[in-house]
C-alpha positions in Angstrom: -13.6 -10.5 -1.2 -12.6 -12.9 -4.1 -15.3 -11.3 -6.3 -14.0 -8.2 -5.9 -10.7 -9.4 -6.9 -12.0 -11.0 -9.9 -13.8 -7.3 -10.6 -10.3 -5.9 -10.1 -8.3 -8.0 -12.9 -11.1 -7.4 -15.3 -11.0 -3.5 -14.6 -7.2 -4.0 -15.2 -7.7 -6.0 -18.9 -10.2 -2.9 -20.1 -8.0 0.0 -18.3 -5.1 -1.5 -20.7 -7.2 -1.1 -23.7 -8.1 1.8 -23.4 -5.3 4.3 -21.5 -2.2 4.6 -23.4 0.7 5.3 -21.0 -0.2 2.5 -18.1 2.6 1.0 -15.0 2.1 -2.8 -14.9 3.2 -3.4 -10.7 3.3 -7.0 -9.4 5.2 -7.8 -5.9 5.1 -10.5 -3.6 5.6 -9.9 0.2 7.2 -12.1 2.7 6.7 -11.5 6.7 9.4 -13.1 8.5 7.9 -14.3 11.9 4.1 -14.8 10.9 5.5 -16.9 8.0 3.0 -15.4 5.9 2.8 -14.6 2.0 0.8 -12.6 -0.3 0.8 -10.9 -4.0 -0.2 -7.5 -5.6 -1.0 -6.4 -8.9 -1.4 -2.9 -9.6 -2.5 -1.2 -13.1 -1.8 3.1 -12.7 -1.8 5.6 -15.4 -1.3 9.6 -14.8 -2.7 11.8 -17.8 -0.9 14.7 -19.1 -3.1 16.9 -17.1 -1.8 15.7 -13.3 -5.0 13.7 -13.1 -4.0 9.5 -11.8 -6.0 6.5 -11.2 -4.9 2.9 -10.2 -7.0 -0.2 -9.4 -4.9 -2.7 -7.6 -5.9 -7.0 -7.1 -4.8 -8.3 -3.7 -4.0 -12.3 -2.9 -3.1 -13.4 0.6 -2.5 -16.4 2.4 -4.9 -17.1 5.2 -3.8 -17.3 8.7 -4.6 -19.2 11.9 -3.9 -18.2 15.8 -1.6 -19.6 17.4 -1.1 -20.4 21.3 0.6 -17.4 21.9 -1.9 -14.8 20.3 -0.2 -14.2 17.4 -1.1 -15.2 13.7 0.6 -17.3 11.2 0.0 -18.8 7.7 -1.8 -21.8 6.8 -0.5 -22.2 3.2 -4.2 -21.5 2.1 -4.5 -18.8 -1.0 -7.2 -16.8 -1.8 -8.2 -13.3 -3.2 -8.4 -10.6 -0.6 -10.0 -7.6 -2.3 -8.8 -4.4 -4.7 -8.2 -1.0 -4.5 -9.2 1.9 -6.1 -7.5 5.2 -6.4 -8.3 8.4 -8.3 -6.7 12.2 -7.4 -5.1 15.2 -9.2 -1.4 16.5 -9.1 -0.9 20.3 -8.6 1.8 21.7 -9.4 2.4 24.8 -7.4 5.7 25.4 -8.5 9.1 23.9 -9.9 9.5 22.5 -6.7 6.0 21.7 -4.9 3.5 19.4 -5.9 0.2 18.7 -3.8 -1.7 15.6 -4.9 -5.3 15.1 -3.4 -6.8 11.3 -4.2 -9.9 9.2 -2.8 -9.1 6.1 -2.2 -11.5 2.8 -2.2 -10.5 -0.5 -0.4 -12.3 -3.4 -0.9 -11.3 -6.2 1.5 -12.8 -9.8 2.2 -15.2 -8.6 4.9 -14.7 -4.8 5.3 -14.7 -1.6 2.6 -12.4 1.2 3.4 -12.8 4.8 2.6 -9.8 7.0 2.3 -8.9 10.9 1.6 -5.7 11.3 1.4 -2.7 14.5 0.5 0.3 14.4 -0.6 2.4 17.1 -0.6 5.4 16.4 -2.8 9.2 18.6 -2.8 12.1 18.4 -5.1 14.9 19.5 -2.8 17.3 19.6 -5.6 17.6 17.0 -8.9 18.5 13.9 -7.5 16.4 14.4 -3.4 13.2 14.6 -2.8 10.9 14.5 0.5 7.2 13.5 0.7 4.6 14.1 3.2 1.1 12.5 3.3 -2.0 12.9 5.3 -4.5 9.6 5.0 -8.1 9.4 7.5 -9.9 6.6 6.7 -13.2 4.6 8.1 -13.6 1.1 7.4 -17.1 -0.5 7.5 -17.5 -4.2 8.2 -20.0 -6.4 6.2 -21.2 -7.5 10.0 -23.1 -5.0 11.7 -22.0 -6.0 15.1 -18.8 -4.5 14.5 -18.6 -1.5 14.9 -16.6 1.3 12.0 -13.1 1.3 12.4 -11.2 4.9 11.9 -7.5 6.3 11.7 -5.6 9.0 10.7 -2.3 7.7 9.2 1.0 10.1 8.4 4.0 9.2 6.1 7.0 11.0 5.6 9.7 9.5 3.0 12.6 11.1 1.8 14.4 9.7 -1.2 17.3 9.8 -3.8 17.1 9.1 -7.6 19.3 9.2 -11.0 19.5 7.2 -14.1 20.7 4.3 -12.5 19.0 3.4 -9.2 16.5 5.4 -6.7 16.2 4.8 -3.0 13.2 5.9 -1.0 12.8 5.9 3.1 9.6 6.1 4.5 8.3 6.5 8.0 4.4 5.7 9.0 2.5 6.7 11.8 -1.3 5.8 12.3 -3.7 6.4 15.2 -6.6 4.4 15.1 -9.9 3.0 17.4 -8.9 -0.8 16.0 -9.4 -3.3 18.7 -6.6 -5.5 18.0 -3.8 -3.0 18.5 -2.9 -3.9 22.8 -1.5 -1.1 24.2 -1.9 2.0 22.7 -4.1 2.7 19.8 -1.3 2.8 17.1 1.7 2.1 15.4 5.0 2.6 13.5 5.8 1.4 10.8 9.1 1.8 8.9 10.1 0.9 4.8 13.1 0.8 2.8 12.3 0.6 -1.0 15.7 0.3 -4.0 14.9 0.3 -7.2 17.2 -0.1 -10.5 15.7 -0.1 -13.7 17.1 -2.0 -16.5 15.2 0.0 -19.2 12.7 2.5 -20.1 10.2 -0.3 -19.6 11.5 -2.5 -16.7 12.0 -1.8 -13.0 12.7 -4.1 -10.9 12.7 -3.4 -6.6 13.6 -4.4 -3.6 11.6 -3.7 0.2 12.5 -4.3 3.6 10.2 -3.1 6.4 10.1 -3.7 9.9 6.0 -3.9 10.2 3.6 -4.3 13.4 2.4 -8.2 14.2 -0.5 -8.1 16.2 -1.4 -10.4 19.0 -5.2 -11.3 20.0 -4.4 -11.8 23.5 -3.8 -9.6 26.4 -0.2 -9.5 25.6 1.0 -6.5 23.5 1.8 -5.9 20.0 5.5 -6.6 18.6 7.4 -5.9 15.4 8.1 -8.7 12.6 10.5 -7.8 9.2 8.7 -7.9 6.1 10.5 -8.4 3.0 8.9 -7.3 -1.0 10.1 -7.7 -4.5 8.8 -6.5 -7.6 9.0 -5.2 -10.9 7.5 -2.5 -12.7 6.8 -2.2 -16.4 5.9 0.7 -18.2 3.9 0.6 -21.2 
C-alpha cells in the first residue's frame, strides 16, 4: 500500500519533532534463493514510564512465479505498507519484565491486527531470555478472500556487554494461510550481532534461515535470508 508508506515517513518526520529520545532503524534484507530484496525504516521511542510506540515504512521488490512454484524477484521497487506499534513495559521485578503492545500492519492489499506479550528475564547482567505470544487476523481489501489468522511464538535468548550483543531467536506460527503445502505452519530461525561504535550508532548483522513458499502442490522449503543495519539513537 504505497500510500500507506508515504503516511508512514510523514508520521516518522512529526514523531522526530516532537519525542525527544527516538531509535532511527534502517536495514536492508537479502533472501538467497528467491533473489529477492527489500528495506525497512523504523522510528521507536519508549518514555520514562515503560510506555513504547514505533511506526515502521516497508519497500520490497516485487516478485513473479516461476515454473517450479516458487517466487522470485523482478527488480521492480515499490512501497509495501507500515506498521504501527504501541504497548507498556511492566516491570514486575529486577528481573521480569511483561510488555503488552497492539500492533497494526498495513500491507499493499491486506491490514493485519496483532496482540501480542512479551515476557522479558534478565538471567544475570550480561544473558537474557525472551518469550513472546503474537495472534493476529489479517483482512484482505478483496472480499473473496477470506481472513487469514495465526498464533505465532518466539523464544530468543541472548548475550550483551559494552562491546557487542548477540541475540538467538526461534519462531513458531500456526496459521489457516493457504499458501503454506503441508502443514499449516512454520519455523523460522534468526541470528542477530550487533556492535555499537558509540552511544549513538549501532550497526548489525542477521542471518536467518526463513520459509519460501511454493504455489504448487509441491511443499514448502527453507531459503537463507541475510540483514544489515544500523541503529542510531537520538
Amino acid at each position: 500500500m504505497t500510500r500507506a508508506f508515504k503516511l508512514s515517513c510523514i508520521a516518522l518526520v512529526l514523531s522526530s519533532a516532537s519525542a525527544q529520545a527516538l531509535t532511527l532503524d534502517y536495514r536492508h534484507e537479502y533472501k538467497q534463493d528467491s533473489k529477492t530484496q527489500a528495506n525497512r525504516l523504523k522510528l521507536s521511542h519508549t518514555a520514562p514510564n515503560g510506555v513504547f510506540a514505533s511506526v515502521e515504512g516497508k519497500m520490497e521488490e516485487s516478485t513473479k512465479v516461476q515454473s517450479d512454484g516458487f517466487k522470485e524477484g523482478n527488480g521492480s521497487f515499490s512501497g509495501s505498507g507500515s506498521e504501527w506499534e504501541l504497548g507498556k513495559n511492566y516491570v514486575i521485578n529486577d528481573k521480569l519484565t511483561l510488555a503488552p503492545a497492539l500492533n497494526l500492519d498495513n500491507g499493499d492489499k491486506f491490514v493485519g491486527y496483532r496482540a501480542q506479550v512479551k515476557a522479558i528475564y534478565k538471567l544475570n547482567e550480561n544473558w537474557v531470555t525472551t518469550l513472546r505470544w503474537r495472534g493476529g487476523i489479517q483482512n484482505d481489501e478483496d472480499p473473496n478472500v477470506a481472513n487469514k489468522n495465526y498464533n505465532q511464538f518466539n523464544w530468543e535468548l541472548g548475550y550483551a556487554n559494552s562491546h557487542f550483543s548477540v541475540m538467538g531467536d526461534v519462531e513458531r506460527r500456526f496459521t489457516n494461510y493457504d499458501d503454506y503445502e503441508g502443514d499449516n505452519g512454520y519455523w523460522l530461525f534468526n541470528l542477530t550481532a550487533a556492535m555499537p561504535i558509540n552511544k549513538q550508532w549501532t550497526p548489525y548483522t542477521e542471518v536467518g534461515y526463513v520459509p519460501r513458499y511454493n504455489t504448487v502442490d509441491e511443499e514448502d522449503e527453507m531459503e537463507f535470508r541475510y540483514r544489515l543495519g544500523i541503529k542510531y539513537n537520538f
